[in-house]
C-alpha positions as CSV (number, residue, x, y, z in Angstrom):
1,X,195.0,131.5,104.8
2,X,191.4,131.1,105.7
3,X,190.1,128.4,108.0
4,X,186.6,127.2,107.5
5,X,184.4,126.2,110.6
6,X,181.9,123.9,110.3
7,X,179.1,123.7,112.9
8,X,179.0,120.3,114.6
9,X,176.2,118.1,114.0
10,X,174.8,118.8,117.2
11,X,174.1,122.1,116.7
12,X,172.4,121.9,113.6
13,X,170.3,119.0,115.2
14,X,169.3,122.0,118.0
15,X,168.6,124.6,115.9
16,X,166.1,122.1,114.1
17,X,164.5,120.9,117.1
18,X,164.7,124.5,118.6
19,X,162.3,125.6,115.4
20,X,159.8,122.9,115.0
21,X,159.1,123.5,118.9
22,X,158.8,127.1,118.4
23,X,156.9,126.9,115.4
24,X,154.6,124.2,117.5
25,X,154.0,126.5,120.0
26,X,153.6,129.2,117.8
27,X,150.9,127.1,116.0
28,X,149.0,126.2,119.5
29,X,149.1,129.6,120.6
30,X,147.6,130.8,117.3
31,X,145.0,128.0,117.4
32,X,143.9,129.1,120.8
33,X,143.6,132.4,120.3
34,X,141.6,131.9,117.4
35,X,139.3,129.4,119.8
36,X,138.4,132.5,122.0
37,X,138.1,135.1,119.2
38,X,135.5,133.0,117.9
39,X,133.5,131.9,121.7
40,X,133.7,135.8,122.1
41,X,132.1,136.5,118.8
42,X,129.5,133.7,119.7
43,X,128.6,135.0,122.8
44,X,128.5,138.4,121.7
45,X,126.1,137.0,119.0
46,X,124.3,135.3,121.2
47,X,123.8,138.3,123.9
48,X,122.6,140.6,121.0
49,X,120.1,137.8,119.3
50,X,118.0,138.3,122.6
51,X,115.4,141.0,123.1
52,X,116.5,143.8,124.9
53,X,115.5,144.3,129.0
54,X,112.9,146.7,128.0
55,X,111.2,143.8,126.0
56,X,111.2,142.2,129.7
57,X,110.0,145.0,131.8
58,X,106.8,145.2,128.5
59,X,105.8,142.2,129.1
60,X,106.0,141.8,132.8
61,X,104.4,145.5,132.9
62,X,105.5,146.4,136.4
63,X,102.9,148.7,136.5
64,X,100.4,146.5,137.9
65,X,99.3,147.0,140.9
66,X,98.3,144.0,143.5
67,X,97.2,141.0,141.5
68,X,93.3,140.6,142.1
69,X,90.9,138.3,141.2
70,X,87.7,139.0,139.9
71,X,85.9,135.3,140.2
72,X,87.8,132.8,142.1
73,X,87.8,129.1,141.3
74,X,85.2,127.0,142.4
75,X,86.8,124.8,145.1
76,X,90.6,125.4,144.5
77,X,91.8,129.1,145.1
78,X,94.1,131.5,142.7
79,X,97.9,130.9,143.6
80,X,99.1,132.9,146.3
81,X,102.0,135.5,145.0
82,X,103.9,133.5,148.4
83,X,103.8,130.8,146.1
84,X,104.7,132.4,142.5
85,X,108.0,133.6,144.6
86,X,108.9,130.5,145.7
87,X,108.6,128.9,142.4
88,X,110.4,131.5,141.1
89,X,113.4,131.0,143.6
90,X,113.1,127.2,142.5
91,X,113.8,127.6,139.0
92,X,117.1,126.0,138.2
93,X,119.9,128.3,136.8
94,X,121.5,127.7,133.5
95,X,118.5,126.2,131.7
96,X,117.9,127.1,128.3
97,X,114.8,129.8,128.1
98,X,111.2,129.0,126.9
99,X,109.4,130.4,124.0
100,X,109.7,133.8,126.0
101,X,113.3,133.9,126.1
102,X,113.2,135.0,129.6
103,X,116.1,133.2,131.4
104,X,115.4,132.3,135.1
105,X,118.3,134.2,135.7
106,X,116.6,137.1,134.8
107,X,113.2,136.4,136.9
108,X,114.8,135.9,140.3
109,X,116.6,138.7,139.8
110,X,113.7,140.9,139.0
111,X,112.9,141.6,142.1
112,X,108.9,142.3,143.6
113,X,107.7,144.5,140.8
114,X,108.1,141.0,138.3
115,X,107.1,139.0,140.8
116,X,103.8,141.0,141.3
117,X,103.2,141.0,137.7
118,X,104.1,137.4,137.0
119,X,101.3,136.9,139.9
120,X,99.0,139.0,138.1
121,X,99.6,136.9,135.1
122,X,98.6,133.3,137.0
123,X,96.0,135.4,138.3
124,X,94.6,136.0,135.1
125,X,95.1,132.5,133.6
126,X,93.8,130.9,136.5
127,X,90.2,133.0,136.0
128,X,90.1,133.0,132.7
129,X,90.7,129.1,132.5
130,X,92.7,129.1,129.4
131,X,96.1,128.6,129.0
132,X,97.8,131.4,126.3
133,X,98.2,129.9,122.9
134,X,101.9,130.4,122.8
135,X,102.2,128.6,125.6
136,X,100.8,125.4,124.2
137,X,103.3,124.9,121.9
């Protein structure tokens, strides 16, 4: 003679509970590893949609020597590269880039050579009395 065993009702309410939780937490797990799969993929993205440091190091061209000026200013003189530093050093971290897509992050980290050739730059604007097109818009 066989005897049959039944579970209890508790049981069977545990083993249901015990799955939807794990399916729950199997379901938030797979939801946040999908959420950084896809901010990886975005910053990846993002980090190759900007110009490479070379473009950087072209268009500061580090191979200016001191910044001179040619005709100074009646009245008010060219900015001192003193001052190009410390504007520099005030730019705020964490902004989005200009039409350049320089981040500041990049210019205070660039050391004398960009901060030279930024001065050079001024230097230049400042004589010729014209702002660069791109930068008007």
């Amino acid at each position: 003679m066989h005897i049959l065993v039944y579970p209890s009702f508790s049981l069977i309410i545990f083993l249901v509970v015990s799955f939807i939780v794990s399916l729950i937490v199997f379901l938030t797990l797979s939801l946040i590893v999908s959420l950084i799969v896809s901010l990886i993929v975005s910053l990846i993205t993002s980090i190759a949609s900007k110009p490479p440091l070379s473009f950087y190091i072209m268009v500061l061209d580090p191979s200016q020597e001191e910044s001179t000026i040619d005709e100074p200013i009646e009245g008010e003189p060219p900015p001192l590269i003193e001052e190009v530093e410390a504007a520099i050093k005030k730019l705020k971290n964490g902004k989005a880039p200009g039409l350049d897509n320089i981040p500041s992050e990049l210019l205070k980290a660039s050391g004398p050579t960009a901060i030279k050739a930024i001065h050079h730059l001024c230097c230049k604007i400042w004589n010729s009395k014209t702002w660069p097109a791109e930068w008007k818009k």
